[in-house]
N, C-alpha and C positions, 0 to 999 in steps of 0.2 A: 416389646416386639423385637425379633431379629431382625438385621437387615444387614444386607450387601455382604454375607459371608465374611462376618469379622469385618468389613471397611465400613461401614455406616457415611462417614463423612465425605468418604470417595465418589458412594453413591449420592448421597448429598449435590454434591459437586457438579456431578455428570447431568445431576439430573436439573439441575437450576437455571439453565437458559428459558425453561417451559415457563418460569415465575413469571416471565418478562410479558408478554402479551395478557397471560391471566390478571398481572396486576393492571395492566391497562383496562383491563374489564371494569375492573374492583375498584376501581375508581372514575373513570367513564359512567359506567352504568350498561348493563348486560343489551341495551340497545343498538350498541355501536358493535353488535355482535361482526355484522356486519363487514366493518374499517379492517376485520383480519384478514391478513395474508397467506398462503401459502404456511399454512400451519401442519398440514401433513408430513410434507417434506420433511418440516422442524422437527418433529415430535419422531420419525423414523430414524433421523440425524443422532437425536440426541439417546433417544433409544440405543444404537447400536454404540454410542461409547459410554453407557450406563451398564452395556451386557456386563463387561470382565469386574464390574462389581456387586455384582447383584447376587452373589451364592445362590440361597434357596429363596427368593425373591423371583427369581426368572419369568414364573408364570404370570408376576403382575407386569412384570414390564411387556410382556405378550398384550394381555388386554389393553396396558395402556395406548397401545402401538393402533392395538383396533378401534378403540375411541376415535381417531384420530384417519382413519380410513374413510377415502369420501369428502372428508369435511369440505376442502376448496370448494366444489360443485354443488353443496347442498344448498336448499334453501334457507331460509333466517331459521325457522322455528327447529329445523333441526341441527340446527347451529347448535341452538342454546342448550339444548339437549347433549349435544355433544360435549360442550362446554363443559354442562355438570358434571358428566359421563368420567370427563378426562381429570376434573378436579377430585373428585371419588377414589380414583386410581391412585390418583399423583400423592392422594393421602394417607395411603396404606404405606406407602414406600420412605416418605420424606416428614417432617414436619412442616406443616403451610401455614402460613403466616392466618389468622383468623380471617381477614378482609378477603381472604383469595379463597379460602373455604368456605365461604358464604355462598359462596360462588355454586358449591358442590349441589345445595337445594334447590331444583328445576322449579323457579316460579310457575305460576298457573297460569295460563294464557292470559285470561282477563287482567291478571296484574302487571302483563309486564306493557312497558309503553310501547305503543307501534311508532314506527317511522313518521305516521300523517300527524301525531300527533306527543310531539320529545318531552319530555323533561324540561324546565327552564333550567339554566346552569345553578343556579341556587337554590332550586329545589334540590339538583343532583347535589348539592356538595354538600344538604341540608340531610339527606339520605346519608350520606356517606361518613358526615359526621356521626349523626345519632349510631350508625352502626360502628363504629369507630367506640360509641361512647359505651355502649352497649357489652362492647369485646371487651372496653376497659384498657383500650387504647388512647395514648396522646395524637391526635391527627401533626403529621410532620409538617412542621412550618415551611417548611423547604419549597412543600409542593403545594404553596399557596399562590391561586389562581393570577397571573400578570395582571389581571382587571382588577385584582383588587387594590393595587398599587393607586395613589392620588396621580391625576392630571391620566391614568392610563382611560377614554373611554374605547367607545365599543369600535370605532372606523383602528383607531392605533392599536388596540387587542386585535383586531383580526390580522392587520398588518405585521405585529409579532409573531400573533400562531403560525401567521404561513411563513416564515421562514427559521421554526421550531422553537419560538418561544414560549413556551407555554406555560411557563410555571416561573418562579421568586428563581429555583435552582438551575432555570434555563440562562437567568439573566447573570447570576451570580458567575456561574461557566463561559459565559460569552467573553471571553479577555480582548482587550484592545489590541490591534494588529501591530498600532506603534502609537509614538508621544510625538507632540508639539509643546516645544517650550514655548509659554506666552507669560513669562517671568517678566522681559521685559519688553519693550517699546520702539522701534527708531522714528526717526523721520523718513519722509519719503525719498531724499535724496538718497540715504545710507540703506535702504531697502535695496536690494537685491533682484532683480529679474528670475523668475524661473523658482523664486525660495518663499516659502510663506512667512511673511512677516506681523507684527502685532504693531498696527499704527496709530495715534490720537490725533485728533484736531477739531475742530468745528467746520460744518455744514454749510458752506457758502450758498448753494445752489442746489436747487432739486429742480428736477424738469421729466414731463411724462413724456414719451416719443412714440408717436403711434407708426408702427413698421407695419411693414404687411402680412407679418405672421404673429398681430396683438402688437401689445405696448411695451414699452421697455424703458424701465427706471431710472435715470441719469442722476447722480446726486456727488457733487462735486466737493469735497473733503481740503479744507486748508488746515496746515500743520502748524506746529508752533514757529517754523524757521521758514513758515510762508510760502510754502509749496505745496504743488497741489494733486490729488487723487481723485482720479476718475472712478467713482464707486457703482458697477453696473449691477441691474436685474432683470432677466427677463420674465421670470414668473414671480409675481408677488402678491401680498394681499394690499388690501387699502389701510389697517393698522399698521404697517411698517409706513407710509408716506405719511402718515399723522407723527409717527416718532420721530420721522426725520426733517423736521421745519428746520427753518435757516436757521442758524445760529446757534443750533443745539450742540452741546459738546458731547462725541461720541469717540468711541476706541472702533478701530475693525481688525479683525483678521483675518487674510487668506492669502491666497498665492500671486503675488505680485508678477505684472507682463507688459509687455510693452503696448503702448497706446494707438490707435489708429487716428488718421486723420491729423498728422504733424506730429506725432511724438507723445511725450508723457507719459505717466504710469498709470496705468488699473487694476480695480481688482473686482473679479466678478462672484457675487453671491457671498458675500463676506459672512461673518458671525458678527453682528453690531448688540453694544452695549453702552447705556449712557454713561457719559462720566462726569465725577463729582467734583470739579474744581480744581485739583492737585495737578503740579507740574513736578517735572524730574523723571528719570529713568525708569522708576518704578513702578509700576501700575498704582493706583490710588483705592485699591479695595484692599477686603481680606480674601484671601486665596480662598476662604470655605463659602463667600459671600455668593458668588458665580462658578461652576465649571467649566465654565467657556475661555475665562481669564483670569489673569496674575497668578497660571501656576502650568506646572508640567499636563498638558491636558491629556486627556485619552480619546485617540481615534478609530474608531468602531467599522468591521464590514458595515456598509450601506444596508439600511433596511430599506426597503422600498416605499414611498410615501411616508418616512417619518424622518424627520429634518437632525441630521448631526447632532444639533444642540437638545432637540427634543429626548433623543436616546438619553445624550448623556447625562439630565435630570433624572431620568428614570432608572438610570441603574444609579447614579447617585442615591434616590428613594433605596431600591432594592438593598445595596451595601450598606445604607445605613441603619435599617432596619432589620436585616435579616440574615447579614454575613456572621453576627455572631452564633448564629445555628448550626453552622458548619464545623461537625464534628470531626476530629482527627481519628481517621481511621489507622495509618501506621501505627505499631507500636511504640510504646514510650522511649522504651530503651534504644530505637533508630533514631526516634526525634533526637534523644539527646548525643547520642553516637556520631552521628551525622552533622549535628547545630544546626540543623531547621528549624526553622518558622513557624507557629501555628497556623494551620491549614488558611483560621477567619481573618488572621493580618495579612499574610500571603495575599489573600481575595484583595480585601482593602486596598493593600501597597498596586497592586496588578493594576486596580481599576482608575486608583486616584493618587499616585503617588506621593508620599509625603516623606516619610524615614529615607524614600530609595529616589525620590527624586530628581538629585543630581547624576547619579546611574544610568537613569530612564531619559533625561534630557540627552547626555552624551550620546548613548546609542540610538536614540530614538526608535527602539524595540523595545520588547519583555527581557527587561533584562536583570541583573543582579539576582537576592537572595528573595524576594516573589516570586520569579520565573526559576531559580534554583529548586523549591520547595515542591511545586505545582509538578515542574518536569520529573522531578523523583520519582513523586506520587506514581504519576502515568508510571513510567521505567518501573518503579518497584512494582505494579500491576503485572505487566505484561512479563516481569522475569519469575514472578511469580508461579504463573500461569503454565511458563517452561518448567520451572521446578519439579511444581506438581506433576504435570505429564511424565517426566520424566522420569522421577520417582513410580507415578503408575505402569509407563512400562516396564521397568527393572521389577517389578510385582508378577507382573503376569506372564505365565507360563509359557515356554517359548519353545525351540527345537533345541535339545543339544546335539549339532554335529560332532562326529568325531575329529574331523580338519586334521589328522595328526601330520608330526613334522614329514613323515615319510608320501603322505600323498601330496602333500604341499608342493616336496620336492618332486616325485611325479607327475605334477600337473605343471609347474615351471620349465622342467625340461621339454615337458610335449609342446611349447610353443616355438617358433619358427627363430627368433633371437632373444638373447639373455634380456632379464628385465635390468632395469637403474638399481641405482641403491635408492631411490625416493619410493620408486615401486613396491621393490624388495619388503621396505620398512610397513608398507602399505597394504600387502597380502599378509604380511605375518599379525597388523593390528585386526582385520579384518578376521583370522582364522582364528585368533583369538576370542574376540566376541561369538562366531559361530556356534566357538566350545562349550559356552555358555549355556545351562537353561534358560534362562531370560532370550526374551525378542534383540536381535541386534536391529540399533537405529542410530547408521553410520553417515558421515557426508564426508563424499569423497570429491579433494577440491583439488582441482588442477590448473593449471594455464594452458593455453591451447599448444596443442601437439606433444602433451605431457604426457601419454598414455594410457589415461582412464579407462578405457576399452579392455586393454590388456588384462589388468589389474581385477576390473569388474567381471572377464571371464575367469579369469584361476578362483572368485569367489564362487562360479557358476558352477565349475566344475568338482570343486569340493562338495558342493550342491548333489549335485548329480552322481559322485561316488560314494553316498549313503541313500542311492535311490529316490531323491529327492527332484522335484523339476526346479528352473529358476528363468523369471522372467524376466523381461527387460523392456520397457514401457517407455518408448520416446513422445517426444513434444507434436511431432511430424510425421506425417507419412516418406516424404524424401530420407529425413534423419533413419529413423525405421530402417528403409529398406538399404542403408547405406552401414547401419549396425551389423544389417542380417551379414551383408558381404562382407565387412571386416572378419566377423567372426568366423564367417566360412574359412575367410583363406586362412584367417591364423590355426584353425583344427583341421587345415586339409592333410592332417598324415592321422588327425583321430576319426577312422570309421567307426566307431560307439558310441557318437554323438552326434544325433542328431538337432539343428540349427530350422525353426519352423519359424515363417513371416505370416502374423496375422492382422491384417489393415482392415477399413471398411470399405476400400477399393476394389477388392476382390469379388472376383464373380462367385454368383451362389455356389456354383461346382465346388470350385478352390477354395472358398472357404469353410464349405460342408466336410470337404476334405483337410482340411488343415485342422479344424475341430479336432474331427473324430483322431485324429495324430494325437493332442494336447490333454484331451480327454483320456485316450488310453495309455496315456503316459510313452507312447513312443515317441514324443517332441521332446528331448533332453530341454533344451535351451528355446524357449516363446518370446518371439521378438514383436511387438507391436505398440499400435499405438494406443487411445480409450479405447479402444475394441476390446483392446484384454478385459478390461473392466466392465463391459458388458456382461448382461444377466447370460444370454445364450454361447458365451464361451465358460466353459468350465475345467477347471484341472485336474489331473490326478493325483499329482501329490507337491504342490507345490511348496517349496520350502525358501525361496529366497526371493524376493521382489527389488530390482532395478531398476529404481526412477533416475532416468535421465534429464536435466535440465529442469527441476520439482518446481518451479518458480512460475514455468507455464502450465502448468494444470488447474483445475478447479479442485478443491480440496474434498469433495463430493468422490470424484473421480479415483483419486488418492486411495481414499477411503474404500471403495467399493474395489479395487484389487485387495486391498491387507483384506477382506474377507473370502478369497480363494480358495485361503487355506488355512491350519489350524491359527495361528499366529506367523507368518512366513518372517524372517529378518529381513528386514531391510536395509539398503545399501541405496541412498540417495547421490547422486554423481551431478555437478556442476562445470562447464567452461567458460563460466562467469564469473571473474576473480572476484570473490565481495568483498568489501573491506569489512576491518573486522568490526564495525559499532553494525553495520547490516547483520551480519553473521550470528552476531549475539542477538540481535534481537528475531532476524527471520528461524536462524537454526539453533538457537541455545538448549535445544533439548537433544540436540546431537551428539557423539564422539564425531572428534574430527581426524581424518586424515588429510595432509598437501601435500601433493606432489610438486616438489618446487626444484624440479630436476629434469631438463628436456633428454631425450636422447641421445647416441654420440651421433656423429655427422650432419647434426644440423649447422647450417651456416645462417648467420645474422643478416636481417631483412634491410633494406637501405628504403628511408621511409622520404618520400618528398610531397609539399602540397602545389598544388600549380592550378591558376587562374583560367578564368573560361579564356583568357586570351593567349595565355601560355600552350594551350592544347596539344600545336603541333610538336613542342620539345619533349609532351609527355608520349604522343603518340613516334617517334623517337627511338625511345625507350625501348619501348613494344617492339619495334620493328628491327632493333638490335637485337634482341631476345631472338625474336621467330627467326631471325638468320641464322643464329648459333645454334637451331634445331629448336629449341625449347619449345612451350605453350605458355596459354594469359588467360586471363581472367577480364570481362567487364561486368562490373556489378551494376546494374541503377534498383534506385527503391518502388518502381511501380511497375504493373504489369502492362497496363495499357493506358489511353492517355486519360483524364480526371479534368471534370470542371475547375475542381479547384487548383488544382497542381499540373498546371496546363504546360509551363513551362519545362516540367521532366521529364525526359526524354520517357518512353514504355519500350520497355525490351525488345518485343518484336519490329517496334518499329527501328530502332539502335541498330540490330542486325544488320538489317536490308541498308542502314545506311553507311556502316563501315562493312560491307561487302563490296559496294558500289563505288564508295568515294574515300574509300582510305586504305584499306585493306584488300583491294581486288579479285588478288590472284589468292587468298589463303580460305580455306574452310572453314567456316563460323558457324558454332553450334549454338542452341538456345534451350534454357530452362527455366521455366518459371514451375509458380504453386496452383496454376489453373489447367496446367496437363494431365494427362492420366498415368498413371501407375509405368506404363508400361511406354508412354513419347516419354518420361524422365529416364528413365532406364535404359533405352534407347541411344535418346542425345548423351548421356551419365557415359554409358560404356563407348561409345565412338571416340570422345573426350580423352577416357582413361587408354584407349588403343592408342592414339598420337591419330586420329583419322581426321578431327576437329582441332584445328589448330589454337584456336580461339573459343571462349565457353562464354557468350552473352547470358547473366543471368541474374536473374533478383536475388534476394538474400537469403533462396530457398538454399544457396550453398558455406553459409554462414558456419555452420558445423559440421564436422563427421566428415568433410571430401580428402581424401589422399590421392592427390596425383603427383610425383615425383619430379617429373619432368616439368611442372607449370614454375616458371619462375617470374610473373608479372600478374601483378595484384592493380587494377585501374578503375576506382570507385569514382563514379560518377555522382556530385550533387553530395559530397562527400559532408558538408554540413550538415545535411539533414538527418544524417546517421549517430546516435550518441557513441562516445569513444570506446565503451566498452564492446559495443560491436563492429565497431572500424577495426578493434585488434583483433574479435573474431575470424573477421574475413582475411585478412591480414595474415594469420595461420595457416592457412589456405598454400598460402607457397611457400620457402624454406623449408621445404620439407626432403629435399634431397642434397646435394653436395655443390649445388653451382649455387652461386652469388644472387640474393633475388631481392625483388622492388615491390614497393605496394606505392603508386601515382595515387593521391589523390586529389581530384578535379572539383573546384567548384560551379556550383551556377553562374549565369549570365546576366543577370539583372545589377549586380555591384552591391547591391546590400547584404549578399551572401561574405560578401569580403570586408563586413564590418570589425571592429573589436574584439568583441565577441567570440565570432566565428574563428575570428586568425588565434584567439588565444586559446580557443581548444584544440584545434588540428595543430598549433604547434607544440604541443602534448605528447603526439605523437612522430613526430618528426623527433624528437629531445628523447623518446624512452621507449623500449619494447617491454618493460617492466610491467604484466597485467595486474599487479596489485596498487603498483603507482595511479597507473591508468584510470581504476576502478573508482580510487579514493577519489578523484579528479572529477569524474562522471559524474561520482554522486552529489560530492560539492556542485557542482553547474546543476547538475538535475535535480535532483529530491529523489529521495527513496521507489517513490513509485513509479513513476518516469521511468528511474536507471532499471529497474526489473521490467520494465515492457509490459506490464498488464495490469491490468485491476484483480485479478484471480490467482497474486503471490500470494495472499495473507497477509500481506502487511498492513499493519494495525493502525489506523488514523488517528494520527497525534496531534491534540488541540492545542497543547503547550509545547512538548521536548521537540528537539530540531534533533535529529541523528548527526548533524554532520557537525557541529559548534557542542554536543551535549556528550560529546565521549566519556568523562570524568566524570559526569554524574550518573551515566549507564552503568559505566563499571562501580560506585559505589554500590549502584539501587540492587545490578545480579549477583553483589555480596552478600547483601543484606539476605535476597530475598534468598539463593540456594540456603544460608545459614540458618536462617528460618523453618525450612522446608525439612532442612537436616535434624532439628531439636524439636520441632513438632509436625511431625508428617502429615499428622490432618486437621492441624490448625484448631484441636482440644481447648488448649491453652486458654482459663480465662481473660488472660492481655491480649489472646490475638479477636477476643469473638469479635470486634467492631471491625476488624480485616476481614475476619470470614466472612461476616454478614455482608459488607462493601462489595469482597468479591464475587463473591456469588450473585449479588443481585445484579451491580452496575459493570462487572466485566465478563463473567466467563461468556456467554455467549457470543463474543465478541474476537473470542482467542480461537481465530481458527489457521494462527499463522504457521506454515509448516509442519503442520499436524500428517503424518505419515501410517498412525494407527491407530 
């Protein structure tokens, strides 16, 4: 069979997230038809980045797309119907694994099981085998049921399943969060408050205590140097007070605290273990004897209702049993390239340390060459995954503009002032990819007031002098409408180009009318926000796509503009400095431009933090400024007041109170993100005239504001804001020739002015550097955090830390483009155990950054 026009393994690729719930069928049992989700969507998703490989395939992927119409809403029977429908299709296109094209045969109604009456699990896996045996298949040990592990019954299996253990390979994945050394022993004196400690002695005393919310276990612990430990319980069984009679010699461990009622030490809810007569520092067992004790232990997310020491037996069972099935999917020549580990030692060492012990103890994290090997894996995945895209859009046929140097130079001059030399460097990488057949998929990275905007129009305009439209897709309606006005003023001497704003704000007239502009191609330049990407705006020849700040979209979104037009280039633009271990992993299927060059006449910001009691020195500030003519800024993070966050000020209310009690006699304007189109534009332009002396407003001004004259930046509750957006705002003033401030104020409570807090905001007092900044953020915050949403893309990482794992990222996106370079579609018979791996257990999952 042909397929995918010459790419067979492309289409392969594209089309392998669909595996993923089919195989849940295929082993479930076509009952649980049901447990699917939102399969429509999927199957449309995947559909449209299977199109650019599908040569003369196309029309199957048409029907497959129909199979799949309805399905959410449908009832069971024509689920399953569907099911087959989709599985039929999917196997004209792809090779399906046999268990998933079992699937293809619409059982008869009478055979299939209803709901009132399921399958037992061992019937089901009893089915699944025989079909397994049938196909002339090995059933994967991997994905051998948790119940069938010893000590697991049916109350501790459900307690697994529900918080996603389902399987030998669930347990095998679940890595220990961090280590307890319980190597050796102290006594209670040399115990520590606040540390958990490993203590021995005998049982002086047990005593039941009936409180008034039940009974509570008192069992009082003498050491060998004759001191003593209050050992507490409040929920127990009656076989723990039979273990613990007087005079039994036992070991504990847990987190030692200080005692109530006169002093002393306790510890509540210990791990207790008898012990066998030995005296000395050492523990008196074999470290393989218990996991609880005499070795680097492993401590586990909480499962709910199954007790620490309970887990740790059972992934003990699991790694002993069935860690050696885990197959190394990297190729060879990386394992050895590299000096990793085998995949089933890595597991081992992760769960129970023994080789890497002393490693595991010091950090008491995942740490050493376990957590090396493991991390890679992930990192070589997901740079993987860049590769390939990457490689597929340099494939697929794109626009070639002409950009020649002569309109370059034409479209530089028609701007109002020269560009930098960072710019300069920046239009010419940019005019270059234009020239290209191939899609350009650029990221254009700047620091704030670097002049991305500028840069982004002379690509628009090139756009537009081969009859071409280009758009430019903000995060915001504010952002939007504050794009549209940049760009006006910069082409007010170009009348040939027309600048069209298209929001969801707009009344039906205006936006009937803005259409029919965008449509007949009389909008040179479409400025909005997902609106653009709506089914009912349409283009007429759109040729260039400008995402602004791509980290706040939905990748859905993303997607559904690059279909506008034939393949438009893209030019992704940022004012979030990312450090570069983010960069490589959010954007590594980019070319990058930075503009690391501000303007001339900018003057340097003078950055101070000041206390809810320092207020009036900050307010100060402010009112030096408005003397010497200037304008300010107050930012706070909420619109109006919150149960929860009752203490921050709400904007509106802020106003009324620095008009009244601070600011009397000056004009104070206000914006927030719950006005209409047409109060921000409003308060926006009074602001920009000098008519509002002052601009109260949430962080809807975070980007894109130029006012000149504003030289006082005063961020309210300034904690609460991560640093990479303190320097957003921050941007905000120096932006003309006087000397200017960014105050920022803490809360009132005093815990705002903890450690913590003083050691990030003095970050920025020490540096206006936003790559410094950025790295900063991300170290305090975690990847997902410092991007502000769940809808970046970014990939949830079980093992690799971004911010500690730089060096092994930049090993893994060596490895993986070099890979990607020597075999494009993963032929190779040394890579098939990568292909197969990837395809099943990641692509679906790579939807970080994805632009086309």
């Amino acid at each position: 069979m042909t397929r995918g026009g010459g790419a067979p393994e492309a289409l392969a690729l594209a089309l392998s997230p669909l595996l993923s719930p089919l195989r849940f069928l295929s082993r479930a049992g076509i009952a649980r038809v049901a447990a699917l989700r939102e399969i429509e969507p999927l199957v449309q998703r995947v559909v449209e980045q299977a199109r650019p490989y599908a040569g003369d395939l196309g029309p199957g992927l048409d029907r497959l797309e129909e199979t799949a119409r309805g399905f959410d809403s449908a009832p069971e029977d024509r689920r399953r119907n569907a099911i087959a429908a989709l599985v039929r299709e999917l196997s004209t296109l792809l090779d399906v694994p046999a268990e998933i094209a079992a699937l293809g045969q619409a059982a008869p109604p009478s055979t299939i099981p209803t709901p009132s009456s399921p399958p037992t699990s061992k019937s089901r896996r009893a089915a699944i085998a025989a079909a397994a045996q049938k196909a002339g298949l090995i059933p994967d040990p991997l994905l051998t049921p948790v119940d069938r592990l010893r000590g697991v019954g049916p109350a501790i299996h459900e307690k697994l399943r529900s918080r996603g253990l389902a399987t030998v390979q669930d347990l095998l994945l679940n890595l220990p969060r961090r280590y307890e050394d319980r190597r050796k022993r102290r006594t209670v004196a040399e115990a520590p408050l606040g540390e958990r400690s490993v203590i021995a002695g005998t049982v002086a005393w047990v005593d039941e205590v009936r409180a008034r919310r039940g009974r509570r276990l008192e069992v009082r612990l003498k050491d060998d140097a004759g001191d003593y430990l209050m050992l507490l319980w409040f929920h127990y069984r009656p076989s723990l007070v039979q273990r613990l009679r007087t005079g039994a010699r036992i070991v504990v461990s847990g987190e030692v605290r200080a005692g109530w009622r006169g002093g002393g030490k306790t510890m509540s809810h210990p791990d207790v273990e008898p012990l066998e007569g030995a005296s000395g520092p050492a523990l008196p067992f074999e470290a393989s004897s218990d996991d609880s004790f005499g070795r680097v232990v492993p401590v586990y997310t909480d499962v709910e209702g199954v007790p620490a020491r309970t887990y740790r037996r059972i992934a003990r069972r699991a790694v002993d049993e069935y860690a050696g099935h885990l197959a190394d999917v990297l190729p060879h020549g990386v394992l050895e390239r590299r000096d990793l580990w085998p995949l089933a030692e890595a597991v081992r060492e992760a769960h129970f340390p023994d080789r890497s012990a002393d490693v595991a103890a010091a950090a008491q994290r995942p740490a050493g060459e376990p957590h090396r090997r493991m991390a890679f894996e992930e990192l070589f995945m997901v740079q993987l995954g860049l590769a390939l895209r990457r490689r597929g859009v340099k494939v697929e046929p794109g626009i070639a503009f002409r950009a020649t140097d002569a309109s370059i130079e034409r479209v530089v001059r028609s701007l109002p002032w020269p560009l930098t030399g960072a710019q300069g460097r920046a239009v010419q990488g940019i005019a270059q990819d234009m020239r290209k057949p191939e899609p350009m998929n650029r990221l254009l990275q700047g620091d704030v007031g670097s002049g991305k905007t500028a840069v982004a129009l002379c690509a628009a305009l090139l756009a537009v002098e081969d009859g071409y439209q280009a758009a430019l897709m903000a995060p915001t309606e504010i952002l939007a409408e504050q794009h549209t006005r940049s760009l006006r003023r910069l082409l007010r001497e170009r009348r040939d180009v027309h600048v069209e704003l298209v929001t969801g704000s707009l009344g039906a007239r205006e936006r009937a009318h803005a259409e029919r502009l965008v449509r007949g191609g009389a909008a040179h330049i479409v400025v909005g926000t997902h609106a653009l990407a709506e089914e009912d705006t349409d283009f007429h020849k759109l040729g260039l796509a400008v995402i602004d700040e791509q980290h706040r979209f939905g990748v859905m979104t993303r997607a559904r503009l690059m279909k506008k037009g034939a393949r438009p280039d893209v030019l992704v633009m940022t004012a979030t400095p990312i450090p570069r271990t983010l960069a490589l992993t959010l954007y590594g299927d980019l070319d990058v431009s930075v503009l690391d060059e501000l303007p001339p006449g900018r003057t340097p910001i003078a950055t101070r933090v000041y206390r809810d009691a320092q207020r009036e020195r900050a307010y100060d500030v402010v009112r030096r400024e408005l003397k010497a003519g200037r304008q300010a800024y107050v930012v706070l993070p909420l619109v109006e007041e919150s149960e929860k966050l009752a203490d921050l000020k709400a904007a509106t209310k802020e106003r009324d109170r620095l008009a009244v009690e601070v600011f009397p006699d000056v004009p104070i304007g206000l914006v927030h993100g719950r006005q209409t189109a047409q109060e921000r534009n409003e308060a926006m332009d009074r602001f920009v005239r000098g008519e509002d002396r002052i601009l109260v407003a949430t962080t809807v001004i975070e980007v894109g504001v130029d006012v000149p004259n504003a030289t006082v930046m005063l961020v309210e509750h300034a904690e609460r804001f991560g640093l990479s957006q303190l320097h957003q705002l921050r941007g905000r003033v120096g932006r003309g020739a006087a000397k200017s401030h960014c105050l920022l104020l803490t809360g009132t409570s005093g815990a705002e002015w903890g450690p913590a807090a003083r050691e990030r905001l003095k970050v920025m007092e020490e540096t206006t550097d936003g790559f410094r900044i950025a790295e900063a953020d991300l170290e305090l915050r975690g990847p997902g955090e410092f991007l502000g949403t769940r809808q970046s893309g970014m990939p949830d990482f079980a093992v690799a830390e971004l911010t500690r794992d730089q060096a092994i990222l930049q090993e893994a996106r060596e490895e993986a483009f070099a890979l990607v370079q020597s075999d494009p579609d993963l032929r190779k018979s040394e890579n098939a155990a990568l292909r197969d791996a990837f395809q099943n257990r990641w692509r679906g999952r790579l939807s970080l950054a994805r632009v086309g």
